[in-house]
N, C-alpha and C positions, 0 to 999 in steps of 0.2 A: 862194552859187551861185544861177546865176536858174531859176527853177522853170519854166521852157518848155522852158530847156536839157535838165532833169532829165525832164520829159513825154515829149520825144523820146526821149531817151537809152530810157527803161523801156518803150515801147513800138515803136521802129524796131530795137530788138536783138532776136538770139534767146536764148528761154530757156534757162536751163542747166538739168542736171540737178540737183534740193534736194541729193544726199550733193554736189556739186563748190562748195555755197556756202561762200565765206571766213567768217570770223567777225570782219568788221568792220561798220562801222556805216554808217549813210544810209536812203534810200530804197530800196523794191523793189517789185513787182509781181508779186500772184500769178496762174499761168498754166492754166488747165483741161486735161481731156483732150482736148479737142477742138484747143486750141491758142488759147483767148481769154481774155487780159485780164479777170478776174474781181473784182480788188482792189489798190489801191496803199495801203501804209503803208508805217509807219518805222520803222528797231531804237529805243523808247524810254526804253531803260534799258542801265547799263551792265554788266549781267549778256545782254545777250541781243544778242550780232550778227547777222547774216543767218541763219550755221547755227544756232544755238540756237533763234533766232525763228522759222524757217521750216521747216528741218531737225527742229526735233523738237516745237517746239509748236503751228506750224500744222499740220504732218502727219499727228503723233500724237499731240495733246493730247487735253481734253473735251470732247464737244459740249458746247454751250450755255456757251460760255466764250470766247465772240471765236475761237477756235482753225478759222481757215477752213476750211483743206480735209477736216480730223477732221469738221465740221457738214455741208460740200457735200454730202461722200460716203457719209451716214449715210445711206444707204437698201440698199432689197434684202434682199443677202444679204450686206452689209457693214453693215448695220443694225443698230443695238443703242438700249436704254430709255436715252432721257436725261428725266428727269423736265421740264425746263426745255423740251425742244422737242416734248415727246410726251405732253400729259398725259392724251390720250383712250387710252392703252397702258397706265398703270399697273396695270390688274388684269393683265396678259401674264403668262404663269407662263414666261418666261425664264428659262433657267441661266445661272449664272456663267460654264461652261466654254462653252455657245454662245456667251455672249455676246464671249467672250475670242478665238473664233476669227472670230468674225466681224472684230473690231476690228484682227486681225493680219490678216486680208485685205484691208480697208480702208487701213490703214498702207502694207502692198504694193503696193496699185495707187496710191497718189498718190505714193510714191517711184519707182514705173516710169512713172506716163504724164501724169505732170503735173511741171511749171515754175514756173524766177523768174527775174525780171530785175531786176536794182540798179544804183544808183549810189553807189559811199562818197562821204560828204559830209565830207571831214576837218574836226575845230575851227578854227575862226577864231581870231584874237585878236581880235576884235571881238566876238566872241560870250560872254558872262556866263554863259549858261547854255545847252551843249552840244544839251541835249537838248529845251528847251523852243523853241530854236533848227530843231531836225528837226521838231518834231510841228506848229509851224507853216507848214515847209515842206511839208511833207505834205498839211495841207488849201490850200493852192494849189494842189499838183499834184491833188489831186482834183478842185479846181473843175475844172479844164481837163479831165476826163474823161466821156465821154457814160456815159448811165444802164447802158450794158453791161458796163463797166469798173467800175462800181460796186455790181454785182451784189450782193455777199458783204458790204458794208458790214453795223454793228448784227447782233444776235444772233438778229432776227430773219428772217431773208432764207429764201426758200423754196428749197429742192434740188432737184436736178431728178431723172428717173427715172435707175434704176441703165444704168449704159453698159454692156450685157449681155454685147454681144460682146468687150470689154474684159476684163472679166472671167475669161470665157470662156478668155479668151486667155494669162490670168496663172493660170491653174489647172490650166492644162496642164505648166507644169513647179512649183508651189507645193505645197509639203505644207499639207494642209489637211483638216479632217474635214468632207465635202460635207453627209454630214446633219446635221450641228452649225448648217452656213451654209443649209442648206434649211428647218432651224427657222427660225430666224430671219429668211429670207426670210417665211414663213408669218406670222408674228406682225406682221412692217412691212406686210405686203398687210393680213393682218385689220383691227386696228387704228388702223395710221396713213392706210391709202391706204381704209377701211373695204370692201374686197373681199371677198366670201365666199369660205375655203377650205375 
């Protein structure tokens, strides 16, 4: 497939909702709350198609583990200690169960207000190896994309602040223990954002 084709295709559509993605394979683009193009990769293995990949392990995967939107949206009060992005946090006296509801609040709002767009890229008979075939596709289509679409590339990439009113918005009908997520808010302001509370 020619990768200008595919550039088009993942940025001139609209995103879908992550639960509506198929579980097949290609290229995708993941979509912010805001509505921007944040990250293109590829399904690269054949345990993970669009829903696997993006549906549950960009969603809800680790920080500090490639896992996009789980890293974007590790702040606030959807915040939780990843040793990997947060080492100035390690003395945080964090609980388990905050930290469990924070990550189920985090899980929710990228399932309600964030996007993907794909292309399946079916096997060729020209192509020897399927998948080595995608991941070179991929960095094409990344060249063709400005530094804003590339946001979320590497494990290191910075988050931005919590989308307040977003939240806001998804906890008005979400079961959730607010002082669990108010902790935790408390501890990403101390520590990571080093605010006095």
């Amino acid at each position: 497939m020619d990768s200008r084709h595919i550039f088009n295709q993942l940025t001139g559509s609209a995103p879908v909702a992550l639960a509506d993605l198929p579980e097949q394979f290609g290229l995708y683009a993941l979509w912010d709350h805001s509505g921007q193009i944040r990250y293109i990769g590829c399904t690269p293995k054949a345990t993970e198609g669009f829903r696997t990949r993006i549906f549950s392990k960009h969603a809800t995967g680790s920080e500090g583990r490639s896992h996009k939107f789980t890293q974007a949206y590790c702040v606030g009060r959807m915040w939780r200690y990843c040793k990997r992005l947060h080492p100035a946090a390690a003395a945080c006296a964090q609980s388990a169960a905050d930290a469990a509801a924070s990550k189920k609040l985090r899980n929710a709002f990228i399932r309600k207000f964030c996007g993907a767009t794909f292309v399946v890229v079916p096997p060729s008979n020209n192509t020897s190896n399927y998948f080595f075939y995608l991941t070179a596709l991929e960095s094409q289509v990344q060249e063709m994309a400005p530094a804003s679409m590339r946001a979320w590339e590497g494990i290191g990439f910075s988050t931005t602040g919590e989308p307040a009113e977003l939240v806001e918005q998804l906890l008005t009908g979400f079961p959730c223990d607010t002082a669990a997520i108010e902790r935790q808010n408390a501890i990403f302001r101390k520590y990571v954002l080093g605010v006095a509370v």
